[in-house]
N, C-alpha and C positions, 0 to 999 in steps of 0.2 A: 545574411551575415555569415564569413565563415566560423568555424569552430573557434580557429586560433584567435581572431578578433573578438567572439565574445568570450576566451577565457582572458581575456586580456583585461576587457572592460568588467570581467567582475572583477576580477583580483585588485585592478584598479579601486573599484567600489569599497571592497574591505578595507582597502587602506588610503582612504577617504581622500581619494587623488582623483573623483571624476570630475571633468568639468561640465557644462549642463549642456552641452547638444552631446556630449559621450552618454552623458545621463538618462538623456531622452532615447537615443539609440537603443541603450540596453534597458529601458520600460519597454518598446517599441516590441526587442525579441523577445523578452518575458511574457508580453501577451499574448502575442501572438506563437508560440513555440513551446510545445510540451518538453522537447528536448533542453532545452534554452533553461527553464526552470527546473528540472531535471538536476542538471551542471551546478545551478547557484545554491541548488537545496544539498546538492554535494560536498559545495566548497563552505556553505554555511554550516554543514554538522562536523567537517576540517577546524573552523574557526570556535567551532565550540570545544571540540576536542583539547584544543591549544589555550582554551580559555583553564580548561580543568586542570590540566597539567599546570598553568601556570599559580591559578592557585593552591596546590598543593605544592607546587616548588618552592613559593614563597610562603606557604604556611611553615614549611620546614626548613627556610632560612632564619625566619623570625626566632622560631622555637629554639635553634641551636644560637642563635644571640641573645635570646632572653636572659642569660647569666651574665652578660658584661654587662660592664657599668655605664654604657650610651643604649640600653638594649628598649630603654623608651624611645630614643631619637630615631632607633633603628627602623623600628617598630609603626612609628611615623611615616619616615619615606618611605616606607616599602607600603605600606597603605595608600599612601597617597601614588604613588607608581604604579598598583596596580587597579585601585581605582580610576585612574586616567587610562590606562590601557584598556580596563572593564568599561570606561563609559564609551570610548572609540567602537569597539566592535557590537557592545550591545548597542547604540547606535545606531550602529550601518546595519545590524539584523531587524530592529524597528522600522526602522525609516524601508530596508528591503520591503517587508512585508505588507506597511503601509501602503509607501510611495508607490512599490514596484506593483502589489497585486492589485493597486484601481480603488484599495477600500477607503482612502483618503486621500485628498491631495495636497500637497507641501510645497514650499519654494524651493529654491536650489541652496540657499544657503547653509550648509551642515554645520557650522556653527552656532545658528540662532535656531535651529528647529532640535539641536539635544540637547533641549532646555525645556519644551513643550514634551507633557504629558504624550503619552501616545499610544492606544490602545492596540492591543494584540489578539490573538485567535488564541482564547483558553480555552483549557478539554473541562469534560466534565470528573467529577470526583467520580472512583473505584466505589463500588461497583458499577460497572457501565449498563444502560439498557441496551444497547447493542455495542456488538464489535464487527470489522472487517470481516466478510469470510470468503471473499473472492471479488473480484475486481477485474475487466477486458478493456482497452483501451478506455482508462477514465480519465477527463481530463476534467480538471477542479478550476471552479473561478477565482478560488483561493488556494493556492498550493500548499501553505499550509496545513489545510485540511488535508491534504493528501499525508503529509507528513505525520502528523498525531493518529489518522488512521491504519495507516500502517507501524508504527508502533506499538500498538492494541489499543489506545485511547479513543476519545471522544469526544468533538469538539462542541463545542457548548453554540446553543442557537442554530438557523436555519442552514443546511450544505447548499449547496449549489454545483449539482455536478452539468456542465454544459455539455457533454456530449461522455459517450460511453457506455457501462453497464455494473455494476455493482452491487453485491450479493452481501444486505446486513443478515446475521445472525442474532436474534435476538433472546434475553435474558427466560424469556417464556418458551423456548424452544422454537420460536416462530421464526423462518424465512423470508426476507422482503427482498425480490431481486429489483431493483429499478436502472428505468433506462433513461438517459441523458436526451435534450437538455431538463431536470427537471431538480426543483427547488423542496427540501423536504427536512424533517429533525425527529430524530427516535425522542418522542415525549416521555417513556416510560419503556420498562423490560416487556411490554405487553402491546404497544400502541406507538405506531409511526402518523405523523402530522405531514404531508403530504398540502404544499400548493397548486404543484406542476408535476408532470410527467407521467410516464406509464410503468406501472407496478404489478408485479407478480408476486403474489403469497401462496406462501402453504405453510400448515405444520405438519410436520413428519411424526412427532410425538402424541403419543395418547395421550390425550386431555390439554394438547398444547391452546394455545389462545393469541388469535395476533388481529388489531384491531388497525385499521386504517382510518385517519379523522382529516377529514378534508372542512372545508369553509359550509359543503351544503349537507353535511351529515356523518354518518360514521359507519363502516363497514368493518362489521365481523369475523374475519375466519371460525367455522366450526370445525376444526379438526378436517380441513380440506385444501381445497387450492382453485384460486379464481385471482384475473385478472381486473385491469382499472386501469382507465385513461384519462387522466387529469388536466384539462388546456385553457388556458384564461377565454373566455365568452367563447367557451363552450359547453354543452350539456354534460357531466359526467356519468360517464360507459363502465357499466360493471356487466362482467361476465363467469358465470362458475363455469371449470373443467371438471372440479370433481368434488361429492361430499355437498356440505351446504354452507352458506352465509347468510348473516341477519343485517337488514339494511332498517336504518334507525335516520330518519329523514324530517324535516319541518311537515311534513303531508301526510307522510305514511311510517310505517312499521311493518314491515317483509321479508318471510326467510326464502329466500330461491335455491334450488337446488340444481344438480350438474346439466348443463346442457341451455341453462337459462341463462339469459339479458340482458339488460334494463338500460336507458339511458334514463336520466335525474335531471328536470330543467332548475334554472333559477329558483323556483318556488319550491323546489323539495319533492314534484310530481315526478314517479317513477312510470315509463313505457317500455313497450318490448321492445327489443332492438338486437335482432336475432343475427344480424348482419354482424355486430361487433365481433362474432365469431371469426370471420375469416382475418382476421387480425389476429389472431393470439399466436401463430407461428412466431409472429416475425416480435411481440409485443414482451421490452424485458426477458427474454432467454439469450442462453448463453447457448455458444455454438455446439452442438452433440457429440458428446461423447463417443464412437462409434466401437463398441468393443471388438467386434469382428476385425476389421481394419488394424486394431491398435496392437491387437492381440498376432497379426499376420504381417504384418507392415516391418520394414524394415527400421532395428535402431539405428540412428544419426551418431549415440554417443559412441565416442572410443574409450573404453572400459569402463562400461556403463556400471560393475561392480564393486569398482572401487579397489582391483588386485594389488593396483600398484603400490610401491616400495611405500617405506612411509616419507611426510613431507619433509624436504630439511629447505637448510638457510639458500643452498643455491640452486638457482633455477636448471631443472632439468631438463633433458630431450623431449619431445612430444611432437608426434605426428601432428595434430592440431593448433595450428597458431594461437594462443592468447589473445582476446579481443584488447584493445590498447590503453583501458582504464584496467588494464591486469597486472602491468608493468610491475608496480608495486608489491604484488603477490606473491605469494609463495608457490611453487611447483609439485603436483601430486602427480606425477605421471600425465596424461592429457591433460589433468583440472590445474586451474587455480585455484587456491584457497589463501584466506585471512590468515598470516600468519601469529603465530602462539594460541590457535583458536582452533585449530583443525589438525586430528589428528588420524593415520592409519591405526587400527584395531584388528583382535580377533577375534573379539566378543564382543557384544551380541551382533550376529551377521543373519542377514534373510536367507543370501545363499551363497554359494563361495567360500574362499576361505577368509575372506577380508573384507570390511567397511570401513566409513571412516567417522568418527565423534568431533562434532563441533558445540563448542564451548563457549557459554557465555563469560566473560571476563572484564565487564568495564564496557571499554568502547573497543571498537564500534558498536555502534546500535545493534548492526546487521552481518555478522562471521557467515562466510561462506563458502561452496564451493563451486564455481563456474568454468565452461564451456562453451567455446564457439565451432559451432556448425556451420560450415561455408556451404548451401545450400543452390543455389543459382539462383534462378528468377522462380516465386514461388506464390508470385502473386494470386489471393484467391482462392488457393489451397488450404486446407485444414489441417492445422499443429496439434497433435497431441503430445502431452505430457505429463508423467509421473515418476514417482519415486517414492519408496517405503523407506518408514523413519520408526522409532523408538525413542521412549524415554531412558533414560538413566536410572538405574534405583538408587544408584551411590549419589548422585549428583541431580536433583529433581526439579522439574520445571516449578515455575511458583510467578504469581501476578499476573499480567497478563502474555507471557514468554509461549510463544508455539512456531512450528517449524512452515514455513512457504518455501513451495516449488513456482518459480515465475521463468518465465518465456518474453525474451524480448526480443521485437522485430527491427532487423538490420537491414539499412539499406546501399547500393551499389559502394558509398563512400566511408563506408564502415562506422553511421552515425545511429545508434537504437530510436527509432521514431515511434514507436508504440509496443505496449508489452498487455501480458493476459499473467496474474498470477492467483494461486491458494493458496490458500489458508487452514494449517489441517495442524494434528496433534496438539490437542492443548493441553492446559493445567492437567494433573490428575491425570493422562492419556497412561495406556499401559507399558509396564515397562519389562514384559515378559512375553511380546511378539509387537511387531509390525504392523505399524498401519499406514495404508497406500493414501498419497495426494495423487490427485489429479486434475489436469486443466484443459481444455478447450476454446482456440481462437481461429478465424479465421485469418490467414497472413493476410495484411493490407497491401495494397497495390504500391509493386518496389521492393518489396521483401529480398535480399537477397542471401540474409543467413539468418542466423537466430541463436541467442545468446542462451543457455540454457542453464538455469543457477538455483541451487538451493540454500535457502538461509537459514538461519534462526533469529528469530527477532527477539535477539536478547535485551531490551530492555533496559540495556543502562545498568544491568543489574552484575554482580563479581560470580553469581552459580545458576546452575540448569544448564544442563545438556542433552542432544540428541545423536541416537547412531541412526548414520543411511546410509542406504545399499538400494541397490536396483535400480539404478535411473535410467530413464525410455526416453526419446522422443523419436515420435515417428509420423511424418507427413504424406497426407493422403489427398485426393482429390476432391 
């Protein structure tokens, strides 16, 4: 399906004009196409945006008619107007999420099903046991979930990431990298429940504690890092790299140290299984950082400092074309940025004379500033990417608000078909030097540019900001 056709059929969808073989069509991309749900999870936070304004518009209609003397009557139809509007789009966002992601299934008729209850992907309550802290080609059986995780939330009950790689942080200081397809839910700041797939832990902290609880037992991190491979009817594969883990099983109780094995049958009996070692290159890691390379390699960005003028209302000259959901952006010299969200500075700067501060304000969720690299054919090769950011003292991050650098892969028709991003400076980060993100992906087969963007995942929230300067990308072999 081309672009134009499925932006057609969602916008269709919002405004409750599809008919049911359009219907089917556009479930059809949504399943199948990370791009495709991409687009609708775009146009769906469009439609919330427009939801907000309009209750505020009308909260400030009513308000200025509440002194005349029909200001009950007013006060009526405008409720009833915007509750008919509000049940239309919450609706089509329901019925989306339901119909479209597979987790329920409905008739066609949208008149008789936005009247039926209908259950949604809610996060769990602040404080979370874990958050996002990096993410390479993930793609979610619920897109949803991708949505509330990138926000800083957390979606309540089991994920299900089908394919990819995703790196929790957890509230104990613990590390879960897991790799797709595999089914799993942080139970606690201290303990990830694990059905499916393969998992890499560590703690990097003193005295940190990260527990893994599968169906035939529960494995420990002791202030270490060891792998696990999770697969229905089959044995589970634990391995240490490094330090030790205590394995807490129906049979036995066992701490193994670096270098050691075990498979774990049905019954809880642990064996060696020395073999599972040649597995742990490829098991849950993200692709190497390679400092050498990154450090010598040539920048892709055009002014990767941030020198340029500061942003105004009309778009400027730029050696680098704008990728074409830029349109709408505001112009910083090469970048695009979120307008009234992004601004040139000359304090605090990492180097140079100038960076630029982006600002939380309401919405969008996500203030940016983006770059397209037209790259050639780059299939295979390894993307690095970074950029140092700062807090604000005047203006302080708070809730779950922290700054991601993402990388996403472009191909021949100028369409993003996969991306790798992080997740860095959070709450509390300092606001008296710089601290560097960094990400590593390998380009997928097709790559032909690569959209390079820093955000801030504001959160919904009107304060918190970040200054960045320094942005890299550089591709190597």
């Amino acid at each position: 399906m081309n672009e134009t056709h499925l932006d057609d059929l969602i916008d269709r969808f919002f405004d409750c004009d599809l008919s049911g073989e359009d219907r089917s069509a556009l479930e059809d991309a949504l399943r199948s196409s990370p791009q495709a749900r991409g687009l609708f999870w775009r146009k769906a936070e469009t439609h919330a945006a427009l939801r907000k304004w309009g209750r505020e518009h009308w909260g400030r209609v009513a308000a200025a008619q509440a002194t005349e003397s029909d200001a009950l009557a007013t006060s009526r139809r405008i409720g009833r107007r915007w509750a008919a509007a509000s049940a239309l789009v919450g609706v089509a966002l329901l019925v989306a999420v339901m119909g479209l992601l597979g987790m329920r299934r409905f008739g066609t008729d949208l008149a008789r099903r936005k009247h039926e209850p209908l259950p949604v992907a809610r996060a769990v309550e602040p404080p979370f046991p874990a958050v996002l802290n990096a993410s390479v080609e993930a793609v979610w059986g619920d897109p949803n979930v991708e949505l509330m995780l990138r926000r800083g939330s957390l979606p309540a009950g089991p994920m299900e990431l089908q394919s990819g790689r995703v790196e929790l942080l957890f509230h104990s200081g613990g590390i879960a990298l897991i790799e797709g397809p595999a089914t799993f839910e942080a139970i606690a700041g201290d303990a990830l429940y694990v059905t499916q797939g393969s998992v890499r832990c560590r703690c990097p902290q003193p005295g940190s504690e990260l527990r893994v609880v599968t169906a035939k037992g529960t494995v420990t991190d002791l202030g270490t890092e060891f792998a696990m491979s999770i697969q229905p009817d089959m044995p589970l594969r634990v391995g240490v790299i490094e330090g030790r883990v205590r394995l807490d099983f129906a049979a036995s109780t066992q701490v193994m140290a670096a270098g050691e094995a075990v498979s774990v049958d049905g019954a809880g009996n642990a064996t060696d299984d020395i073999g599972f070692f040649q597995d742990f290159e490829r098991l849950a890691s993200l692709a190497p950082f390679d400092e050498t390379a990154f450090a010598t390699g040539a920048d892709l960005l055009a002014d990767p400092s941030f020198e340029s003028s500061p942003a105004g209302d009309a778009p400027g000259d730029s050696p680098a074309a704008p990728p074409p959901f830029a349109k709408a952006l505001l112009r910083l010299g090469p970048w695009s940025c979120s307008p009234g969200h992004v601004e040139s500075i000359d304090r605090p700067v990492a180097s140079g004379a100038r960076a630029v501060r982006i600002s939380a304000r309401g919405t969008p969720f996500w203030p940016l500033v983006v770059q397209r690299c037209v790259t050639g054919d780059i299939s295979g090769k390894t993307v690095l990417a970074a950029v140092k950011a700062s807090c604000i003292a005047a203006d302080p991050l708070s809730g779950q608000q922290r700054a991601i650098v993402k990388v996403a892969f472009v191909d021949d028709k100028g369409v993003e078909f996969g991306q790798a991003e992080r997740h860095f400076l959070k709450v509390g980060g300092p606001s008296d030097r710089f601290v560097e993100g960094r990400i590593s992906a390998i380009a997928p087969s097709g790559t032909h540019a690569v959209n390079y963007t820093v955000l801030l995942n504001a959160c919904g929230l009107s304060t918190g900001s970040i200054a960045v300067d320094d942005a890299r990308l550089v591709v190597v072999e």
